[in-house]
C-alpha positions as CSV (number, residue, x, y, z in Angstrom):
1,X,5.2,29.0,-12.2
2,X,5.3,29.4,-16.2
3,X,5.7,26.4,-18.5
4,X,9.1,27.3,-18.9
5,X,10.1,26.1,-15.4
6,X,10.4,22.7,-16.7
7,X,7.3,21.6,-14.6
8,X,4.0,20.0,-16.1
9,X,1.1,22.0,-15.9
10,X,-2.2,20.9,-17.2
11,X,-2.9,17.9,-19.0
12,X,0.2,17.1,-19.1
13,X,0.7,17.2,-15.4
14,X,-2.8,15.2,-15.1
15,X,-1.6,12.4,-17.4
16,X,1.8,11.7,-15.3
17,X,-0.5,11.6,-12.1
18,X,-2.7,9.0,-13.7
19,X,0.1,7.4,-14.9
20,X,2.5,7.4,-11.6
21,X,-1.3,6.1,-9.9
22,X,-1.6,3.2,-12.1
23,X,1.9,2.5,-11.5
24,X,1.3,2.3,-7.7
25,X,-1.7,0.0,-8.5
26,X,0.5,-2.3,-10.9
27,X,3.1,-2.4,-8.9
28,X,0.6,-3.7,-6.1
29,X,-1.2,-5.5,-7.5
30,X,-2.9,-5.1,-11.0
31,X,-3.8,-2.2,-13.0
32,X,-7.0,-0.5,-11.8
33,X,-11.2,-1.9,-13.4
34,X,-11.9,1.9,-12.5
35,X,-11.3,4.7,-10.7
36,X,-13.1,8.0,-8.8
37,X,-11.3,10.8,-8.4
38,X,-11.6,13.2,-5.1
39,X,-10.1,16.4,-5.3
40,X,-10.1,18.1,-2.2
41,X,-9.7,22.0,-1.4
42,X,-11.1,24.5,1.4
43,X,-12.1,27.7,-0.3
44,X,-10.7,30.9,0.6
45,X,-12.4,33.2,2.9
46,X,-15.4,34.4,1.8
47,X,-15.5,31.7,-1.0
48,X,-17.5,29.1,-2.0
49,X,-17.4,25.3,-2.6
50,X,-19.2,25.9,-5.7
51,X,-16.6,28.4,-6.6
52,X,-13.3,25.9,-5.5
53,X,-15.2,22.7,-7.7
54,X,-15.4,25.6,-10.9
55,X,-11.7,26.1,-10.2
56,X,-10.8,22.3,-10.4
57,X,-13.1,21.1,-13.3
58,X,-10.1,21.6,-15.4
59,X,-8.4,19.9,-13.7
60,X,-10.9,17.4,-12.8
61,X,-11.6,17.1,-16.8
62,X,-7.9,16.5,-17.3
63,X,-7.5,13.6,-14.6
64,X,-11.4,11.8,-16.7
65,X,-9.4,12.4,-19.9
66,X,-6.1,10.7,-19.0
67,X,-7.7,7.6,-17.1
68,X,-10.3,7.3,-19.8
69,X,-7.1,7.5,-22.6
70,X,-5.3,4.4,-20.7
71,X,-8.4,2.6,-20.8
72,X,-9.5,3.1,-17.5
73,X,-13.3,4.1,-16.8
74,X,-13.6,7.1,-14.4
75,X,-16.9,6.1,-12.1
76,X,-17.5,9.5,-10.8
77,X,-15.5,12.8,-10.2
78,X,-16.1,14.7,-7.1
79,X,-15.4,17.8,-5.1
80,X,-14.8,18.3,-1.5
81,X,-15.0,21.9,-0.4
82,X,-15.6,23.0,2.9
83,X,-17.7,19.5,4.0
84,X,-19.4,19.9,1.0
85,X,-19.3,17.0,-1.8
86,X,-20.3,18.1,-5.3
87,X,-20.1,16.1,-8.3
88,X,-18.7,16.9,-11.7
């Protein structure tokens, strides 16, 4: 996909996920006192989960920046690779 496809990539994409997710949450209940974010991915063969968290801490950066820009604290960012759980 290229950025001419007329999809969101990067932080753009991360801030309409935050955004759709505090949605869900209003439209619940109320908006979120914090969050945590989990991103989840199995490595490839012959990879690592320290090389799949790498991969995501952009967009695990994005996701802290968006939440944290509508005012919404980020407790704790983590990775789950392969039964692993590594923090960001």
């Amino acid at each position: 996909m290229t950025p001419s496809d007329g999809r969101l990539h990067g932080p753009e994409a991360a801030a309409e996920v935050a955004r759709y997710l505090i949605a869900l949450s209003e439209h619940r209940d109320r908006t979120p006192d914090a969050v945590i974010l989990y991103l989840c991915r199995d490595p490839e063969p012959g990879g690592s989960p320290g090389a799949v968290a790498e991969q995501l801490r952009p967009l695990a950066e994005a996701l802290h920046d968006a939440f944290c820009g509508a005012d919404i604290p980020v407790h704790e960012a983590l990775c789950l690779s392969d039964g692993r759980w590594i923090s960001y």
